[in-house]
C-alpha positions as CSV (number, residue, x, y, z in Angstrom):
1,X,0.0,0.0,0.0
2,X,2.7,2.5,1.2
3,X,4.7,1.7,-2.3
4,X,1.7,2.4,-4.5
5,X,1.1,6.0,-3.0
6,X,5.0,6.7,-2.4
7,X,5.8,6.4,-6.0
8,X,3.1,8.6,-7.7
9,X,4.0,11.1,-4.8
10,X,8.2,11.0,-6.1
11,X,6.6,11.7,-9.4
12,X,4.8,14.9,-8.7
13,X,7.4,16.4,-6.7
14,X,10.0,15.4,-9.3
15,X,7.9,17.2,-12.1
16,X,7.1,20.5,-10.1
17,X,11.1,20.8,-9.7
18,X,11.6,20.0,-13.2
19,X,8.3,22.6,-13.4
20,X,10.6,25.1,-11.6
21,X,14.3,25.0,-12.4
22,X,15.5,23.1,-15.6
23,X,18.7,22.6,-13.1
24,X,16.5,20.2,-10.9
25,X,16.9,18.1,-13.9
26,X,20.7,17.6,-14.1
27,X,20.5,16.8,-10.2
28,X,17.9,14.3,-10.7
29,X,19.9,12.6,-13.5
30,X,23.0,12.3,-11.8
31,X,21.2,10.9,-8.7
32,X,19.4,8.3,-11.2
33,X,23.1,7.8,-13.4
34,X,24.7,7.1,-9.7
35,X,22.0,4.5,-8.3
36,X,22.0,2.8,-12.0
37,X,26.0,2.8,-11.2
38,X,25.5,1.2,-7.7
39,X,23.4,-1.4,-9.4
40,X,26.2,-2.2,-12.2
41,X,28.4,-2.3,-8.9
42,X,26.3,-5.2,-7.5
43,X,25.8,-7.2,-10.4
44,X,29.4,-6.9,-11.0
45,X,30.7,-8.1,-7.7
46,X,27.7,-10.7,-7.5
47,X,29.9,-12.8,-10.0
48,X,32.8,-12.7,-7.9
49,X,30.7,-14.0,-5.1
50,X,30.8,-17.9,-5.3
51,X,32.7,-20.3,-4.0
52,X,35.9,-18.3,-3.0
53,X,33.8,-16.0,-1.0
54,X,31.9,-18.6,1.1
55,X,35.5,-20.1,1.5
56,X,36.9,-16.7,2.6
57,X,33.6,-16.1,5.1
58,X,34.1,-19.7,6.9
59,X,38.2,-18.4,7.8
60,X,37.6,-14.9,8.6
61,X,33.9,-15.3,11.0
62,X,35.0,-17.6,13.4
63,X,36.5,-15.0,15.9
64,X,34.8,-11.2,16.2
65,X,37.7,-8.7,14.9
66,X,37.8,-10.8,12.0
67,X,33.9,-10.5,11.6
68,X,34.3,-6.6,11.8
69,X,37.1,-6.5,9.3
70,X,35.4,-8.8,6.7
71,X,32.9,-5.9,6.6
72,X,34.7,-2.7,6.8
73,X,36.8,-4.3,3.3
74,X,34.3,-5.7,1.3
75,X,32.1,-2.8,1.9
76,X,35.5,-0.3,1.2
77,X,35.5,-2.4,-1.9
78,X,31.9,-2.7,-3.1
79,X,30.9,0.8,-1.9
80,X,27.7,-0.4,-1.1
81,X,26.8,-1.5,2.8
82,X,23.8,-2.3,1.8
83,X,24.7,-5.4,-1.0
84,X,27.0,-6.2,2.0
85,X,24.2,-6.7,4.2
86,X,21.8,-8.6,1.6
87,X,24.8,-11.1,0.9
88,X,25.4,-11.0,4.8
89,X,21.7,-11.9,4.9
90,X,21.7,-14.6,2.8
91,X,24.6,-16.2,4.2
92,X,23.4,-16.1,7.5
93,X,20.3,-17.6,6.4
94,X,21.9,-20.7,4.5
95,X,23.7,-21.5,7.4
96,X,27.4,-20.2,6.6
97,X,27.8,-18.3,9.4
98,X,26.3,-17.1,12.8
99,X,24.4,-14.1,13.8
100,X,27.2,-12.9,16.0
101,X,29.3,-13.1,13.0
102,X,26.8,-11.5,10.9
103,X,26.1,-9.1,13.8
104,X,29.8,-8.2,13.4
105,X,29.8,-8.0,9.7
106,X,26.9,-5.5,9.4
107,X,29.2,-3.1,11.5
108,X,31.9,-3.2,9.9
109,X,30.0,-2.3,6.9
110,X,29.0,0.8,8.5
111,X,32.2,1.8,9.3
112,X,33.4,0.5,5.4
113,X,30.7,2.5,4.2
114,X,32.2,6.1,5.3
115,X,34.9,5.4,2.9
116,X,32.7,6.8,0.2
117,X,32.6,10.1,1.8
118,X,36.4,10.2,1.9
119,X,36.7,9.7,-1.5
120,X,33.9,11.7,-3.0
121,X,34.7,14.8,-0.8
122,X,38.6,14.6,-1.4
123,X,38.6,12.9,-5.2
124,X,35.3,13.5,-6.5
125,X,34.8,17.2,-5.5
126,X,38.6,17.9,-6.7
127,X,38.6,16.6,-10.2
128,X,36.8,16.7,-13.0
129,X,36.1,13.1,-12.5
130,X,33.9,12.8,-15.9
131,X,36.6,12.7,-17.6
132,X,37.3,9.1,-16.0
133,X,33.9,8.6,-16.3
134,X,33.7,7.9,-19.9
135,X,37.1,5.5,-20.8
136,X,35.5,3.2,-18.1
137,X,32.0,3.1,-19.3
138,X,32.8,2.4,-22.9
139,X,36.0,-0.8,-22.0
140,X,32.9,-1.7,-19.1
141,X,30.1,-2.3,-21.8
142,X,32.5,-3.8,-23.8
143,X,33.7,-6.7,-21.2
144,X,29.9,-7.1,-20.2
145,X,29.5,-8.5,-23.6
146,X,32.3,-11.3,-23.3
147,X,31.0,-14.8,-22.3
148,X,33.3,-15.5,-19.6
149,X,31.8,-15.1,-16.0
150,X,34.9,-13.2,-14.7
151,X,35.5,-10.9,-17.4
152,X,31.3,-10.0,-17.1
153,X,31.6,-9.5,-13.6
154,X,35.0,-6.8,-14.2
155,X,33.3,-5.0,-17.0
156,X,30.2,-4.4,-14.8
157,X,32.0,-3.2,-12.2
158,X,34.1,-0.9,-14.2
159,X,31.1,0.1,-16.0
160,X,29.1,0.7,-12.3
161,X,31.8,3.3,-11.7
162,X,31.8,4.8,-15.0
163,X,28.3,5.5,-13.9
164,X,28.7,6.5,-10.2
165,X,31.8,9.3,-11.3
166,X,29.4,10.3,-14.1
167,X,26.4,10.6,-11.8
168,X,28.3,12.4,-9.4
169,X,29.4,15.1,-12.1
170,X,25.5,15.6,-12.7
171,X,24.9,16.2,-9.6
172,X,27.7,18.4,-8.5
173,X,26.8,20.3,-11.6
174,X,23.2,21.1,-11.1
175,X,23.6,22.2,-7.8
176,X,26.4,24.7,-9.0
177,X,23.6,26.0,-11.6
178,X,20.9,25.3,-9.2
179,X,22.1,28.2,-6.8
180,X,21.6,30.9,-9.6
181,X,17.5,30.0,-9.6
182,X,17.2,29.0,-5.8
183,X,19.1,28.9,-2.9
184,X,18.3,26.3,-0.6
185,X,20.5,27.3,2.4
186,X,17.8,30.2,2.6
187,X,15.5,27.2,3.8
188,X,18.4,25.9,6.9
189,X,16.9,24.7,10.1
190,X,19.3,26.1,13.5
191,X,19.9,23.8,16.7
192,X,18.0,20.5,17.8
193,X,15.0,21.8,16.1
194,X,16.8,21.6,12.7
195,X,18.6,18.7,13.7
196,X,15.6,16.4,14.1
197,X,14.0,18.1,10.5
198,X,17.2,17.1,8.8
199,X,17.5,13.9,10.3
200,X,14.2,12.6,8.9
201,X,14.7,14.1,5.7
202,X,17.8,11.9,5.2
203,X,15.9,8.9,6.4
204,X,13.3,9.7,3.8
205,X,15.9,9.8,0.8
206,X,17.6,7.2,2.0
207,X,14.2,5.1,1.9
208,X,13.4,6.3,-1.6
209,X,16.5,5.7,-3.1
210,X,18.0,2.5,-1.2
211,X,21.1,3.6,-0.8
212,X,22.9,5.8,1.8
213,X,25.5,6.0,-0.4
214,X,23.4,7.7,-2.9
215,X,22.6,10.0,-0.2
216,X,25.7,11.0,1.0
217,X,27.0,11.7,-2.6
218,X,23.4,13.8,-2.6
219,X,24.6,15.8,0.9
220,X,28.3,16.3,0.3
221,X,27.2,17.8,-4.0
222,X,25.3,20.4,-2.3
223,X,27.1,21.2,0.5
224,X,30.0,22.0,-2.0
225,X,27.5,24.0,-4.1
226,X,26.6,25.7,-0.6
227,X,22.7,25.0,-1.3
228,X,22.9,23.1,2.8
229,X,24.7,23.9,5.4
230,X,27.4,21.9,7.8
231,X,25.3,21.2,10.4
232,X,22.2,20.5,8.4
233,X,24.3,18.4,5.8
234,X,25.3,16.7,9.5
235,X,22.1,15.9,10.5
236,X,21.3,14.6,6.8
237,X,24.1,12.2,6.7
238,X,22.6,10.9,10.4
239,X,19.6,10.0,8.3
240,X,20.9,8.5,6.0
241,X,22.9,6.0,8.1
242,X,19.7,5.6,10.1
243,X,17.7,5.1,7.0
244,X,19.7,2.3,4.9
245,X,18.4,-0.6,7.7
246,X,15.3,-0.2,5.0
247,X,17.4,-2.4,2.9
248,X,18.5,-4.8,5.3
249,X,14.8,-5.3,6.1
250,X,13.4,-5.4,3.1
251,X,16.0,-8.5,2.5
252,X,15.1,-10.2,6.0
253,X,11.7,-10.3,4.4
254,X,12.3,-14.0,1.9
255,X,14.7,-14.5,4.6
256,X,14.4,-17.2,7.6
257,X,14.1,-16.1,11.4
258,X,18.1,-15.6,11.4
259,X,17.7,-13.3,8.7
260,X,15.1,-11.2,10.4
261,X,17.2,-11.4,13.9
262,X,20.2,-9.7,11.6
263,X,17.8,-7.1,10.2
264,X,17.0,-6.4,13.8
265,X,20.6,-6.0,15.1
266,X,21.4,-3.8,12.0
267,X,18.4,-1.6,13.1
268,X,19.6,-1.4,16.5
269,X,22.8,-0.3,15.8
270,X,22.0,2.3,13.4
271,X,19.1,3.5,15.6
272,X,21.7,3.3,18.8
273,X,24.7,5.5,16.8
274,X,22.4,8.2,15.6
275,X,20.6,9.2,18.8
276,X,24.1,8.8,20.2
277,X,25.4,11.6,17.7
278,X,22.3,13.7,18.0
279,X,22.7,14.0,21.6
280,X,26.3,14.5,21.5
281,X,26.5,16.4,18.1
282,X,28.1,19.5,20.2
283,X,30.7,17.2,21.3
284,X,31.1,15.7,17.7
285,X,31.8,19.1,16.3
286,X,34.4,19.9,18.7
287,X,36.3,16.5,18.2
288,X,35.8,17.1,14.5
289,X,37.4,20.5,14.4
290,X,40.0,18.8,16.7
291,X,41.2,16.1,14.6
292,X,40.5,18.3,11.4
293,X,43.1,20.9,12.1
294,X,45.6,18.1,13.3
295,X,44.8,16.1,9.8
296,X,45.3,20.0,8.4
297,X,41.9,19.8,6.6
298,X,41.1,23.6,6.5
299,X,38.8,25.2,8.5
300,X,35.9,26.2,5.7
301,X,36.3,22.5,4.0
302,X,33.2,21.2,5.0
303,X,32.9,18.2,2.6
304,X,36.1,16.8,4.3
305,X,35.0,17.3,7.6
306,X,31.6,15.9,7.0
307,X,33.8,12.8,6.0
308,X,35.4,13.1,9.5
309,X,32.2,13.2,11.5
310,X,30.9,10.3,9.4
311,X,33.5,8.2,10.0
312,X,34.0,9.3,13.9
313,X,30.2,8.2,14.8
314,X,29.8,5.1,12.9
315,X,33.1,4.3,14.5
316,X,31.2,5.2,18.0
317,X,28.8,3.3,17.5
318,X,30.6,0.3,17.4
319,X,32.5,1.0,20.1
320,X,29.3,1.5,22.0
321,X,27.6,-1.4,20.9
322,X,30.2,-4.2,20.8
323,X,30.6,-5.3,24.5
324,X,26.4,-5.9,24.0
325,X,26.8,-7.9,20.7
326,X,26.3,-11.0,23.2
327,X,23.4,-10.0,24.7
328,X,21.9,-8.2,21.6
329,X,22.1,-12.3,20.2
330,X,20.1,-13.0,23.1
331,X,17.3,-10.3,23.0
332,X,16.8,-11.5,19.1
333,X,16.8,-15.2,19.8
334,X,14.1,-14.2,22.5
335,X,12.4,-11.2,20.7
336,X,12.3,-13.2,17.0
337,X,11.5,-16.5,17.4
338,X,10.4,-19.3,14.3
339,X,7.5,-20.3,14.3
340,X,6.0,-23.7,15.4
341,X,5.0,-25.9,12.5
342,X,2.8,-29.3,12.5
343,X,5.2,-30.3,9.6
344,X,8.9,-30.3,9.4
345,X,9.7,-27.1,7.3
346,X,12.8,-25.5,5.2
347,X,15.7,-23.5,7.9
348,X,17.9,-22.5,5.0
349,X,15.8,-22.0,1.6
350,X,14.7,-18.7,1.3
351,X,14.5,-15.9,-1.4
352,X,17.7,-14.4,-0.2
353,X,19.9,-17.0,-1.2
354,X,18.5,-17.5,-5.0
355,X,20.5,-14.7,-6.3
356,X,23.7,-16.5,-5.3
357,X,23.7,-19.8,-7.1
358,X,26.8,-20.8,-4.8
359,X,25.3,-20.0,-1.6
360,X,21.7,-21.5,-2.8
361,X,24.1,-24.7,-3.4
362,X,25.3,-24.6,-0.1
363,X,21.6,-24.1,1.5
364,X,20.4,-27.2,-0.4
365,X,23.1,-29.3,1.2
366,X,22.6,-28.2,4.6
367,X,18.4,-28.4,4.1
368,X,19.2,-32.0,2.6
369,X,21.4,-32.8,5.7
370,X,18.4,-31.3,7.7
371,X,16.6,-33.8,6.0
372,X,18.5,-36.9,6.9
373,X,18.3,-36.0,10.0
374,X,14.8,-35.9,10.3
375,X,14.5,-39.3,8.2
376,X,17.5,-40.6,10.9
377,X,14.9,-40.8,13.5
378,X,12.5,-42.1,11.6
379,X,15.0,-44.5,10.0
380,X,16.2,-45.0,13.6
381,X,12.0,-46.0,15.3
382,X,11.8,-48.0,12.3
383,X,14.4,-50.7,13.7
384,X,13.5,-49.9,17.1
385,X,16.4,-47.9,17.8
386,X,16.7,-44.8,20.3
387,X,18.2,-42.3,17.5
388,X,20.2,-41.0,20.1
389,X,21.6,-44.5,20.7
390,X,22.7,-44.3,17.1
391,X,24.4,-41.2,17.3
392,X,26.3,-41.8,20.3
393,X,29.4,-44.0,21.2
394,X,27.7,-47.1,20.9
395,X,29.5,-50.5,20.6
396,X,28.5,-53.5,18.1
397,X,27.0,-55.5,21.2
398,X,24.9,-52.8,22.0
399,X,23.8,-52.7,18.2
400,X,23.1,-56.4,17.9
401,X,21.2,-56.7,20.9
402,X,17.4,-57.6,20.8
403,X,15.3,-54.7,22.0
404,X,13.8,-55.3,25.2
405,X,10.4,-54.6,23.5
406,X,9.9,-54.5,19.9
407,X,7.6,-51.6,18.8
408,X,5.3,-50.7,15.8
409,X,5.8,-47.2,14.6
410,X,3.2,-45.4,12.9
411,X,6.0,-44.6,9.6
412,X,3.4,-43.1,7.8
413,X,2.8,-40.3,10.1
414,X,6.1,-39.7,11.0
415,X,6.6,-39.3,7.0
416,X,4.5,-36.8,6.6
417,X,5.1,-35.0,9.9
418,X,8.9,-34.5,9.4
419,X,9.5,-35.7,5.4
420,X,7.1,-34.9,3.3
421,X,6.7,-31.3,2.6
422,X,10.2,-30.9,3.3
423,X,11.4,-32.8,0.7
424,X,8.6,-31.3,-2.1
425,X,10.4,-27.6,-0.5
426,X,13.7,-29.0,-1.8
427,X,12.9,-30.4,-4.9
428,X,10.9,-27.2,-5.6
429,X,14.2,-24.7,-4.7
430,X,16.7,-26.6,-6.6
431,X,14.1,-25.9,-9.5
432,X,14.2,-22.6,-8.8
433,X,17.8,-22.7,-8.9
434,X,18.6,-24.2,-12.0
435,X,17.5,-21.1,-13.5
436,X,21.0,-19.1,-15.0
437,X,23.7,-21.7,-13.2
438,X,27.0,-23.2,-15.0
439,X,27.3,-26.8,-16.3
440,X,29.1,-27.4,-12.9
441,X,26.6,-26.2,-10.0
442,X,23.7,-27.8,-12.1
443,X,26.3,-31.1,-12.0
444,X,25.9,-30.6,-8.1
445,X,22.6,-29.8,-8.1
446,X,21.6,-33.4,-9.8
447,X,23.7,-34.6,-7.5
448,X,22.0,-32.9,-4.0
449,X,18.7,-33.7,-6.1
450,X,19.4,-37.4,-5.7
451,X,21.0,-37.5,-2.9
452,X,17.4,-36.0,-1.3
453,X,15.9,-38.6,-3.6
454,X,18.3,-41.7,-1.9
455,X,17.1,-40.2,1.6
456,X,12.9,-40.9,1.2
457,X,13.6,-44.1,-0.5
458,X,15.6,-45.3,2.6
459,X,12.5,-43.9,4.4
460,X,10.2,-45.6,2.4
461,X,12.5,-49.0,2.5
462,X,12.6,-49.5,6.4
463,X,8.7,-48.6,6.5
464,X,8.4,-52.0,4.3
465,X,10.9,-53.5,6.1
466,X,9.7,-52.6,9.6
467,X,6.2,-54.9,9.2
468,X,8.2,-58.0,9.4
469,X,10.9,-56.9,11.7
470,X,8.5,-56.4,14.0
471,X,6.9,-59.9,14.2
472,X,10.1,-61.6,14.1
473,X,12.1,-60.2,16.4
474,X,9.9,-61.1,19.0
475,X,9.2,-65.0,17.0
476,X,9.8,-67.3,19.6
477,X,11.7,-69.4,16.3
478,X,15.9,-68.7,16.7
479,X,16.4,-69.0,13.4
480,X,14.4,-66.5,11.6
481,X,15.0,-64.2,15.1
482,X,18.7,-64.2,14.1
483,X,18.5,-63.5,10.4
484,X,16.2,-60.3,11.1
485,X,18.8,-59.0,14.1
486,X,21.0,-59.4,11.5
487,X,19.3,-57.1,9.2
488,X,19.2,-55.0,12.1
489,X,21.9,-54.8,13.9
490,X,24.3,-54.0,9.8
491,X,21.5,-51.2,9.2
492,X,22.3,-49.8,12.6
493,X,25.8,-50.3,12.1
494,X,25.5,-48.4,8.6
495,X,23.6,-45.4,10.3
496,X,25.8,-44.8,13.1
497,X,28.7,-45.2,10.8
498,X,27.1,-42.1,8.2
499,X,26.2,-40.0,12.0
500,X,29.8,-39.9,12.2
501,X,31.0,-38.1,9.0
502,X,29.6,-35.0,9.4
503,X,32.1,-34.1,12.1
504,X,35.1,-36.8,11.0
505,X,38.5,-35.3,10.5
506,X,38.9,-38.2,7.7
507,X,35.2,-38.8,6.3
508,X,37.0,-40.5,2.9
509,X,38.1,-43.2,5.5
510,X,34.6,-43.1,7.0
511,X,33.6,-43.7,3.0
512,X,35.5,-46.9,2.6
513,X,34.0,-48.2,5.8
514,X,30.3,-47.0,4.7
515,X,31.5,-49.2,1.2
516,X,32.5,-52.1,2.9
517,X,29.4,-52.4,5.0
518,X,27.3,-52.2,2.0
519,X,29.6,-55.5,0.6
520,X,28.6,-56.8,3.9
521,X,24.6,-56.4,3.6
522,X,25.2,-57.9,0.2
523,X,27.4,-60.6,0.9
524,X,25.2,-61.5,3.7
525,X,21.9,-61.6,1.3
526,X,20.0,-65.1,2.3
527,X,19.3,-65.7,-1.2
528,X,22.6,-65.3,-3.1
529,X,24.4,-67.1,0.0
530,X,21.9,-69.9,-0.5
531,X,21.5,-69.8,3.6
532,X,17.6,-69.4,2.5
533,X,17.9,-72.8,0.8
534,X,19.0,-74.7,3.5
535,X,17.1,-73.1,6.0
536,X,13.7,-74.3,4.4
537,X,15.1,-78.0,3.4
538,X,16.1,-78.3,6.9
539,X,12.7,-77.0,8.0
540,X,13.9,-74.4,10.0
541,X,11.8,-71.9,8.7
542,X,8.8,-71.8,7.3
543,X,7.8,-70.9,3.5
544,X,6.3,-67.4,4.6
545,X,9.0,-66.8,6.8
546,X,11.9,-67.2,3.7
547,X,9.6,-65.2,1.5
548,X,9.3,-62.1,3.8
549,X,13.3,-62.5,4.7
550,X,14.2,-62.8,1.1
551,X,11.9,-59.1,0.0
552,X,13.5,-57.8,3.5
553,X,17.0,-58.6,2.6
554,X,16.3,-56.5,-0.9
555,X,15.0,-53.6,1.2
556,X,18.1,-53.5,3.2
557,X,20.5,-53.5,0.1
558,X,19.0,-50.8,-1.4
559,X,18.9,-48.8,1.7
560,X,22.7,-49.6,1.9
561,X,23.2,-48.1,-1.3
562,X,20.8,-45.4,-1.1
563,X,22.2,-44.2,2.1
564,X,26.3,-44.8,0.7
565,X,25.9,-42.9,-2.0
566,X,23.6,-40.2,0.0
567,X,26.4,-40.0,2.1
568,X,28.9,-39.6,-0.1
569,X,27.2,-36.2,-2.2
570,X,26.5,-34.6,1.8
571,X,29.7,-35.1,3.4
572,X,32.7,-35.4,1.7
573,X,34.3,-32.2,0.7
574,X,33.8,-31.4,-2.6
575,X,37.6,-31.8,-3.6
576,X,37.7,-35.4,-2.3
577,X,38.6,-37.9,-5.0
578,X,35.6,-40.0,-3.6
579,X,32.7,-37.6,-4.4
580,X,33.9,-37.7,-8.3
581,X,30.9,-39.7,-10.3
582,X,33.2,-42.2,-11.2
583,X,34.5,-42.9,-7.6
584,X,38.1,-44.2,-8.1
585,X,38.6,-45.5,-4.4
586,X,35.0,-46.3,-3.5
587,X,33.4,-49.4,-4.2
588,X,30.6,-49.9,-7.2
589,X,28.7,-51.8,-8.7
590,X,31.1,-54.2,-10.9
591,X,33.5,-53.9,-7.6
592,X,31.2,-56.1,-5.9
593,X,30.0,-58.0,-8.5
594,X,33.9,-58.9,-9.3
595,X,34.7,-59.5,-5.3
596,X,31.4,-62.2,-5.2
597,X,32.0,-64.1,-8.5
598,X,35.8,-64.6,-7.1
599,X,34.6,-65.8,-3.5
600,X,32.1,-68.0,-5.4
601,X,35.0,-69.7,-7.0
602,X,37.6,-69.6,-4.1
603,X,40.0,-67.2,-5.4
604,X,41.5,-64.0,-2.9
605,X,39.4,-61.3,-2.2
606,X,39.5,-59.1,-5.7
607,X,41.0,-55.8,-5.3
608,X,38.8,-52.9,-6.3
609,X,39.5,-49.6,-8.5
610,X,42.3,-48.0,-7.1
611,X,44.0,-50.9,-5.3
612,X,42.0,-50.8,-2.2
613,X,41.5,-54.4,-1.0
């Protein structure tokens, strides 16, 4: 509602100053040239953003002062706090990182941001900076043309700040002409009064044009022309550090509950550091002047020491806030919390991710990996295990024991409580993703794809299975009690074995022991063995009971495969030689075919691709 009337409103006031002063126009095109330059800017260092920066973010989070650096130099680089904060965002929300981390990101991007001042007030202001403008506009649009990803991403980039030097030549000229129609500083606000006024009016542009950035360049162009004053331009730039959290928020919105909580602690700050500096704006000044004649910025330069005060109370502000960062985390986990669901839903696919097929990549994995471990209890009931048994440090005795009482979960249920719509969610993003991705990420999509695909059919195996386990591990006859326990006990094994990779210093050794259980469920299978043979000649089972072992053995190889190969897509690196499709260590298909056609006829133990034995 609010965007439908704000937009026909920034309409009529834009005509009645192009109705006024033909000057309002060149303002008004620079303004539009530098926000079409920020968004050149983003698109530009969105290609440099997968992979090597998700690498870089897991390195440089883990510990605060790394956190806060991360920010203050990406944003020094991207010149724009607010992409840093929707990539932040989106990070956050697929799981790369905490909101502490994020927390300390976001300021550092508001300190990385007043670089921008510093540049446009002591380069921009100084030289005739269209002249620069124009070399890197026409090289830009000619690299946005190549096909390669990298030399599209430079040429937008290059192209963005074609646009932002040429935008801000528009702007710093119209307000130069502007001053011979009307003079704006006529219209300046004195003390609190005008401080407040100014304050909101930043706020406001910021809102309208998504970018403080934008507004700054705006405030520093006409101070230099003299259409504002110092302390109003002061009060302006307040605003506008007050009034880019719009964009934050307006990312949290696709975003999960973490993505909100960051949104929140970005509005915090921003809220905390301006009506820190309005209060103390007196003592600002003075520190401003102070460090301005030591810096020997001259007195009547206000452009340079707006750059100063920018800098000095986004600096305070951190200071301020960082010993509560800690108890900020805990007021957002309390304030913002997710809400409760009769069916298991996505943590880490959201809109905020999509733009970012690397990061989308990475949420998939983790959402699949949420997924397994929802189907790892219900995998877990279904053999009447205690998951947590499972998980633990539990040793093969404990695993082939015979439950104390065997129980009949309701699979179904449990499916479509915890499996169900979470799985249609993932299938439906990686969909979604597909959309504009390289040969490679949609290589890993298929991959994640049926990886999620192996985890329901597991789920979906052990509810078959689970019918007959049931009634047999509570049959008063040994024989067939044995065989099921069997089943049982190598599943159990197989599970416990995969709950262990995720945190596994060597998960490729985990692999081959995940390989050679499967070769054990097969090896073990009643009717290539022939044990199902004997069993019934010797009457030691009954018909019924071979037929149900026999289906029940096949459920339990393909679960051993399903979950192997599940497995091996969600938790080996992606540079391990085992996750290639054509695994050269890990055990296939022909592998085991080879290793039972030579225990059939007597020979050694065949050694598998790669000489693993």
């Amino acid at each position: 509602m609010l965007r439908k009337i704000l937009l026909p409103v920034i309409f009529v006031i834009l005509a009645y100053g192009f109705w006024i002063s033909p000057d309002v126009k060149d303002i008004a095109a620079g303004v539009a040239i530098f926000l079409f330059g920020m968004l050149f800017l983003e698109q530009g260092f969105k290609a440099f953003t997968g992979g090597t920066l998700e690498n870089l973010l897991k390195r440089t989070t883990d510990k605060l002062w790394k956190s806060l650096s991360f920010g203050v130099i990406t944003t020094t680089l991207m010149q724009s706090s607010s992409l840093v904060s929707v990539i932040t965002i989106s990070f956050l929300s697929a799981g790369l990182i905490g909101l502490a981390a994020g927390i300390g990101i976001i300021f550092g991007a508001n300190l990385g941001t007043t670089t921008g001042a510093w540049l446009i007030a002591g380069f921009g202001l100084k030289v005739k900076i269209s002249a620069f403008a124009m070399p890197m506009l026409v090289f830009g649009i000619i690299l946005v043309f190549q096909s390669s990803k990298a030399l599209k991403g430079a040429g937008y980039i290059l192209a963005g700040l074609g646009f932002l030097f040429l935008g801000i030549h528009y702007m710093k000229e119209g307000f130069e002409a502007f001053k011979d129609t009307i003079d704006l500083s006529a219209y300046a606000i004195p003390g609190l009064r005008g401080l407040l006024i100014f304050a909101l009016l930043g706020i406001i542009a910021t809102v309208i044009m998504q970018s403080s950035h934008a507004t700054l360049v705006l405030i520093i162009t006409a101070l230099a022309a003299g259409q504002i004053t110092y302390e109003n331009a002061l009060a302006l730039s307040i605003g506008a550090n007050v009034g880019t959290t719009i964009t934050a928020i307006l990312g949290a919105m696709g975003s999960n509950v973490e993505g909100r909580r960051l949104a929140g602690a970005h509005l915090v700050f921003n809220l905390v550091t301006g009506i820190v500096a309005i209060i103390l704006i007196e003592q600002f000044l003075a520190t401003v002047n102070f460090l301005a004649e030591k810096a020997g910025i001259a007195n009547d330069d206000y452009t340079l020491k707006l750059a100063v005060f920018h800098t000095l109370f986004n600096l305070t502000g951190i200071i301020i806030m960082l010993p509560f960062i800690s108890p900020l985390v805990k007021l957002l986990e309390l304030v913002l919390k997710p809400k409760k669901r009769k069916v298991s839903e996505p943590r880490y696919l959201n809109d905020s991710v999509l733009e970012m097929p690397d990061t989308a990549i990475e949420a998939i994995n983790k959402e699949i990996r949420h997924l397994f471990d929802n189907a790892f209890d219900v995998i877990a009931f279904g053999l009447n295990y205690n998951p947590d048994t499972l998980r633990g440090d539990v040793s093969p005795d404990e695993l082939n024991r015979l439950p104390d009482k065997v129980h009949k979960i309701d699979i179904d249920a449990l499916y479509d409580r915890k499996i169900k719509f979470l799985y249609s969610e993932i299938n439906a993003f990686i969909s979604r993703v597909q959309t504009g991705t390289s040969a490679e990420q949609n290589e890993e999509l298929y991959r994640l794809r049926m990886a999620s695909r192996d985890i329901v059919e597991s789920v979906k195996a052990v509810k078959h299975l689970q019918k007959n386990m049931v009634r047999y591990l509570a049959s008063p006859n040994a024989e067939i009690r044995d065989q099921y326990r069997n089943i049982r006990s190598q599943l159990g094994t197989l599970m416990h074995e995969i709950s262990r990779m995720e945190e596994s210093e060597d998960p490729d050794l985990l692999m081959l022991s995940l390989d050679n259980l499967k070769v054990s469920i097969r090896r073990n299978d009643v009717l290539t063995t022939g044990v199902i043979d004997e069993k019934i000649r010797q009457r030691l089972i009954t018909a019924e009971m071979a037929t149900s072992l026999m289906n029940d053995n096949a459920y339990a190889i393909n679960m051993a495969d399903n979950l192997v190969e599940m497995a091996g897509v969600l938790f080996l690196p992606k540079e391990s030689i085992l996750r290639d499709q054509d695994r050269v260590i890990s055990l296939n298909e022909r592998d085991i075919e080879t290793i039972f056609e030579d225990e059939s006829t007597g020979t050694e133990s065949a050694k598998v691709s790669g000489g693993v034995q």
